[in-house]
C-alpha positions in Angstrom: 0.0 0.0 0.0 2.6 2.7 0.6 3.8 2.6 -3.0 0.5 3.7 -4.0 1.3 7.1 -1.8 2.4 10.1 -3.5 5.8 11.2 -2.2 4.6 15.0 -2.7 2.4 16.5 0.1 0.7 19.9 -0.9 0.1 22.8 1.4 -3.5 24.0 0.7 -2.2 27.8 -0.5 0.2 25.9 -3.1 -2.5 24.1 -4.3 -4.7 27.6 -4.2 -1.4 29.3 -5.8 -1.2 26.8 -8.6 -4.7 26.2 -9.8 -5.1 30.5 -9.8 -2.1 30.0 -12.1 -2.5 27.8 -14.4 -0.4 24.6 -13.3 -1.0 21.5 -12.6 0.5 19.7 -9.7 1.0 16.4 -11.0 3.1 17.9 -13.9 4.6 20.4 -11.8 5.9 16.7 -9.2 6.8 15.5 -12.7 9.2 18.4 -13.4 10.5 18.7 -9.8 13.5 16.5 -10.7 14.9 18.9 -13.4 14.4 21.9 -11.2 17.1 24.9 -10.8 18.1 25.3 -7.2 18.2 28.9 -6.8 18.3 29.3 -2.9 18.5 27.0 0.3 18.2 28.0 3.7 16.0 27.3 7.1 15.2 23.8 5.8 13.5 25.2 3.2 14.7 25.1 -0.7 13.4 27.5 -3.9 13.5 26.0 -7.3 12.3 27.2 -10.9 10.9 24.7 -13.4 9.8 24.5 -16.6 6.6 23.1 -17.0 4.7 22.7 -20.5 6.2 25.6 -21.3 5.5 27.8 -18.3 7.8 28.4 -15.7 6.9 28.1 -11.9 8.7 28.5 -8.6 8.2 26.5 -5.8 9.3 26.4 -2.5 9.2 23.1 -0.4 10.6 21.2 2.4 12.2 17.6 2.3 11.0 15.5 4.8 11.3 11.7 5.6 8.5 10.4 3.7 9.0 12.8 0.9 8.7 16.8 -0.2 5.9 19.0 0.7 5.6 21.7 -1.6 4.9 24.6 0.5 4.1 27.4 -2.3 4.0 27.0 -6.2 3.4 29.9 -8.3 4.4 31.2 -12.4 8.0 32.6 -11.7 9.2 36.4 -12.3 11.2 37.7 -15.1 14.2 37.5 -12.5 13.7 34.1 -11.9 13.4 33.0 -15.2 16.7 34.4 -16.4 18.4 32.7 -13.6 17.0 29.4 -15.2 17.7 29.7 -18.5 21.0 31.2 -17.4 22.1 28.0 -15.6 20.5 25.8 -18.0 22.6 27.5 -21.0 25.6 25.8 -18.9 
């Protein structure tokens, strides 16, 4: 039974954030993988995706039984430059 569980865990505002957005969450999990670090700090990490062509920032936690994704919304200008800057690497 526990490989049926999802190893994200959504905060209701992220959900909110994400919907009012635009982006789903199970292709924003999908994309989680190939995300761009950008900062770290308090246990807490920020990361820009692409996904389906939009990009989104999230901010989650890692915890034992997985990530909860604390906040997830379409990223600033800022934030996609830093992407595409580190992905042009």
């Amino acid at each position: 039974m526990d490989s049926l569980k999802s190893p994200f865990l959504w905060s209701r505002h992220a959900l909110r954030q994400a919907v009012e957005d635009s982006l789903k969450p199970s292709e924003v999990e999908k994309t989680l993988s190939k995300c761009l670090l950008i900062e770290s700090g308090f246990d807490k990490e920020k990361a820009v995706c692409k996904v389906n062509g939009v990009y989104c920032t999230v901010i989650l936690v890692r915890m034992k039984f997985g990530i909860k994704i604390i906040t997830c919304w379409k990223s600033s200008g800022w934030e996609i430059r830093a992407y595409n800057s580190e992905v042009k690497k």
